[in-house]
PLY file of the C-alpha trace (Angstrom):
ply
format ascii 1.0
element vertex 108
property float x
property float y
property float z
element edge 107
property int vertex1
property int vertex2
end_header
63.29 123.58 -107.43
59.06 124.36 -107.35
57.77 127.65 -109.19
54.82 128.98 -107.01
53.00 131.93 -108.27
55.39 134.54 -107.12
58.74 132.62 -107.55
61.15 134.69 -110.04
62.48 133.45 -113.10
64.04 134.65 -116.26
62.03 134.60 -119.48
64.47 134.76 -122.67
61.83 135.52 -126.56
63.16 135.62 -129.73
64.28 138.87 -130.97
62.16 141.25 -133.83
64.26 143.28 -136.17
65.31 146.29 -134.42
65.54 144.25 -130.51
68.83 144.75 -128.66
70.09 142.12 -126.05
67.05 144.37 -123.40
64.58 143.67 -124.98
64.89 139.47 -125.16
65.04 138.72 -121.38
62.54 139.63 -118.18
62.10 138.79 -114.80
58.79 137.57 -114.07
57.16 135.07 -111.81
53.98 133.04 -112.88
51.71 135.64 -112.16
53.76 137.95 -114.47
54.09 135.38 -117.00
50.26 135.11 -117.35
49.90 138.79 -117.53
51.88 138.81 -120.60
50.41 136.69 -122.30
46.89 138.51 -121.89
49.08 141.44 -123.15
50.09 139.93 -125.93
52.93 137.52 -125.66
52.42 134.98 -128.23
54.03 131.31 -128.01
55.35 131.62 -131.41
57.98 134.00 -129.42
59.16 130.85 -127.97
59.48 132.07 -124.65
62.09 129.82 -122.38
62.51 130.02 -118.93
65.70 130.53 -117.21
66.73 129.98 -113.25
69.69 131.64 -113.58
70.05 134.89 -115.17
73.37 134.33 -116.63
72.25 131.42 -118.86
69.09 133.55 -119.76
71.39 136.38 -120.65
73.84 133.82 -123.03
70.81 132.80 -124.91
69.22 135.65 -125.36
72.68 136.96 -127.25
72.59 133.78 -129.07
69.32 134.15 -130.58
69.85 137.96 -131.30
72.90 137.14 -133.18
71.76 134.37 -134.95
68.95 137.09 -135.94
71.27 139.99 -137.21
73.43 137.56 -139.04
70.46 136.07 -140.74
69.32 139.45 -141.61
73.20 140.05 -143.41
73.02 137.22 -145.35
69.57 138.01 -146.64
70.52 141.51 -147.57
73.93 140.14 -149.28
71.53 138.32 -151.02
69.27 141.25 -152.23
72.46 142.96 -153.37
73.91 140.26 -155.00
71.02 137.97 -156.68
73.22 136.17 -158.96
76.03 135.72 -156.25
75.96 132.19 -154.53
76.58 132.22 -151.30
78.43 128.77 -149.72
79.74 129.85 -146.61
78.78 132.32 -143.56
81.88 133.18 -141.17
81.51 135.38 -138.29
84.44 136.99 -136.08
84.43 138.86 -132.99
85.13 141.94 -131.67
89.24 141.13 -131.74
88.82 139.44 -135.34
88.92 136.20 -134.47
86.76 133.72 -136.18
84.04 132.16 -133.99
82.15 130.53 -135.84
82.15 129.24 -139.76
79.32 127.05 -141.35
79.27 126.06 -144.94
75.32 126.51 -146.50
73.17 124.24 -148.04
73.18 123.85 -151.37
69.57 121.89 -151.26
68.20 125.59 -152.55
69.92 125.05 -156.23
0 1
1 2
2 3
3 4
4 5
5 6
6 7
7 8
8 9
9 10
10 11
11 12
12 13
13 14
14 15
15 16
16 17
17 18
18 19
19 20
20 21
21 22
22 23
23 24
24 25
25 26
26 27
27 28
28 29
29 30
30 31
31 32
32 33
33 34
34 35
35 36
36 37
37 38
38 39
39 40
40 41
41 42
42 43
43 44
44 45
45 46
46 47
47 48
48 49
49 50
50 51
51 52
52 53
53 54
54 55
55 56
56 57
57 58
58 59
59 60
60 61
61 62
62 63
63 64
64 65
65 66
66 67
67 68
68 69
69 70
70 71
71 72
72 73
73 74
74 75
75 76
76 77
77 78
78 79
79 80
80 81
81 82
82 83
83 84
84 85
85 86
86 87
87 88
88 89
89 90
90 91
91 92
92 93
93 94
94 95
95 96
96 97
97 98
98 99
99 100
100 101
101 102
102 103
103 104
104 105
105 106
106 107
């Protein structure tokens, strides 16, 4: 596949705080692109492009999840400054566990 000036894509950034699953992806073509980033898009936002919106869409939940649980653990933290924390777990809607990671214990 070739990206001309007008050909459509899907751009996927990484989320700010208060961002909902909306606000991560776009349509845009080249032209659009470039327009941005006169507006303001920074490259620090790690913009990725996407051919197929589906895989756009996927990513862009990943990163805003990976960004809300982050934001959990560090206010756990706040709460708790002389709890350890060894382990993050997360579960979906129907309380099944989908994913568990044990932390790094480089920080002690």
């Amino acid at each position: 596949m070739h990206f001309g000036p007008d050909v459509k894509f899907w751009v996927v950034l990484d989320p700010k705080p208060n961002s909902e699953l909306e606000d991560l992806m776009f349509e845009a073509s080249l032209r659009d692109l470039e327009l941005q980033f006169q507006d303001g898009l920074q490259i620090d936002e790690n913009p990725t492009l996407f051919t197929v919106q589906q895989e756009a869409r996927l990513d862009a939940y990943g990163r805003l999840t990976a960004m809300r649980a982050s934001q959990a653990i560090l206010r756990a933290g706040r709460e708790n400054p002389e709890t350890r924390i060894d382990r993050v777990e997360i579960y979906g809607a129907d309380g099944e566990l989908v994913f568990a990671a044990d932390i790094s214990k480089e920080m002690d």
